[in-house]
Steps between C-alpha positions, in 0.01 A plus 500: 500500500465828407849719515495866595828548314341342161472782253227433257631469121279541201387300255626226729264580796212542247497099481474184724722468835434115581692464801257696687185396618244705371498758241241711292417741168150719643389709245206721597348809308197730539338600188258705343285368240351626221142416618613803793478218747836453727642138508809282637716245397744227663716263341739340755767182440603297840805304519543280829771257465504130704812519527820756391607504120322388158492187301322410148261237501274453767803472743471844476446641866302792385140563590297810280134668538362732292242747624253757271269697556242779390345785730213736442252699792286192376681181385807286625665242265756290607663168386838291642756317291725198679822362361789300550837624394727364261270392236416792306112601667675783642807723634698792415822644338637779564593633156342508278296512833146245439344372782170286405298225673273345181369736268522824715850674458681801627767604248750788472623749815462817355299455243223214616280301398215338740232212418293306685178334488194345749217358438300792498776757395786572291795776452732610265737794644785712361711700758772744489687588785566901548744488773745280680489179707509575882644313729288472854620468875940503469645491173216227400553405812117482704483404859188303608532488870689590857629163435672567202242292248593687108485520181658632163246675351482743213221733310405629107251726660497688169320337271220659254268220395278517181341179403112278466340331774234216377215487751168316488333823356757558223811640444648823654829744396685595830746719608667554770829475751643174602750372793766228496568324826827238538594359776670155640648354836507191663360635785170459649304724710597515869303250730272809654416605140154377374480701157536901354360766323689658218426775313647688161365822453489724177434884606428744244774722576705239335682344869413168583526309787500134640476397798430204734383355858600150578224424821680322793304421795525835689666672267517596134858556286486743240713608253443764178665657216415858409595518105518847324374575138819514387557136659760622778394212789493608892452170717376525858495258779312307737236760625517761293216370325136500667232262360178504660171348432193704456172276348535142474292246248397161543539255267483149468524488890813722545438855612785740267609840524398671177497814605833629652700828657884515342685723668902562472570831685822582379355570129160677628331177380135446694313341242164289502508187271190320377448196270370561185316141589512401856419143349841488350554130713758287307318123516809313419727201676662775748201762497548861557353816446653727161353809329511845388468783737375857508683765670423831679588751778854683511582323171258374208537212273426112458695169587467164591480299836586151548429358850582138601438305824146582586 
């Protein structure tokens, strides 16, 4: 379960931790190309284990899936990756750090690179990270619910991306700013909790902020952490973070807010975010919404939104 007094340790806490339950490397980036069009991109490794610890072979209790994707106004690629641990199709190390399901990979910390590949898309990313990792909620210490549900969970929200994206029409040079989500705990949501919306925001005064809603059944728990250009992390608790939906869209039979209000007082934040493609539905074995998001209001900028549960 996940300990309070744990004090996250790097490179160690880059790489696996297999006596938890679940675990995951989200990497997400807005980006400019050089067609003046805006796009996103998500690469994402999921570890769920069937049972504590790791064996080789296919004793190996270790479950992976891979997730890609490629966002415009217009177009939404995505593909999935499965694997079973413990026979080289995927995993991670934590230094050199590697983690790879197939062909797509996600190598280096602070100097990365990113592939991945779809049927209809490809990329090939170099990032850079300009300031330092950020620990959210405690210490690295994130609390999910009155209940006491958490997390360990750390950010590179520094990243500056330059790279190609391979799209039906051709090929593209991007650039742009990226975000580095890690997080593991054994814990599932509380029994009242059907899903939650998460956003990472990029604001062009340089501050960044993430922040979540985890939807009970009368209720939402929210949690956020206000990050400063110079990387110096403020985390708030349960309320101080307002998430309200504005314009929904429906698709494939599910009616989802793509149009939202952010609002976290205590920093003057009242912002307005807006997918870049309300479309931005993630068709895969556990489907979800993920994409990149505009921002406007008290603060300007662009992010991304992942919603699940809807």
């Amino acid at each position: 379960m996940p300990d309070p007094d744990y004090r996250l340790s790097f490179p160690r806490d880059h790489g696996p931790h297999p006596d938890y339950r679940i675990e995951w490397w989200y990497l997400t980036a807005t980006l400019q190309g050089a067609d003046g069009r805006d796009y996103g991109v998500q690469w994402t490794l999921f570890r769920s284990a069937l049972a504590p610890g790791e064996d080789e072979g296919w004793q190996s209790p270790q479950v992976w899936m891979g997730h890609a994707a490629v966002t415009s106004a217009g177009q939404h690629h995505y593909a999935e990756r499965l694997a079973r641990g413990g026979v080289g199709q995927a995993g991670v190390t934590a230094e050199p750090f590697r983690a790879f399901i197939d062909d797509w990979r996600m190598e280096g910390i602070d100097e990365m690179r990113l592939t991945a590949r779809g049927d209809a898309f490809a990329y090939d990313l170099d990032l850079s990270a300009q300031g330092p990792l950020v620990l959210n909620g405690v210490e690295g210490y994130s609390v999910k619910s009155p209940d006491g549900q958490a997390s360990h969970y750390f950010s590179q929200p520094f990243y500056e991306v330059t790279g190609t994206l391979t799209l039906p029409e051709g090929s593209v040079e991007v650039t742009g700013d990226g975000w580095l989500d890690r997080e593991w705990s054994s814990q599932p949501l509380s029994e009242d909790q059907d899903g939650w919306d998460w956003f990472s925001l990029h604001f062009d005064s340089g501050a960044r902020l993430m922040g979540f809603e985890l939807r009970g059944a009368e209720t939402a728990f929210s949690a956020a952490t206000w990050i400063a250009p110079d990387g110096d992390a403020t985390p708030f608790a349960d309320g101080a973070l307002r998430a309200t939906p504005l314009e929904t869209t429906v698709f494939e039979g599910r009616e989802i807010p793509t149009t939202w209000r952010v609002e976290l007082p205590a920093r003057g934040v009242d912002v307005t975010v807006e997918a870049l493609n309300p479309a931005a539905w993630m068709g895969v074995s556990f489907p979800y919404w993920e994409g990149p998001v505009r921002v406007s209001g008290s603060h300007s900028g662009r992010g991304y939104l992942e919603m699940t549960g809807y």
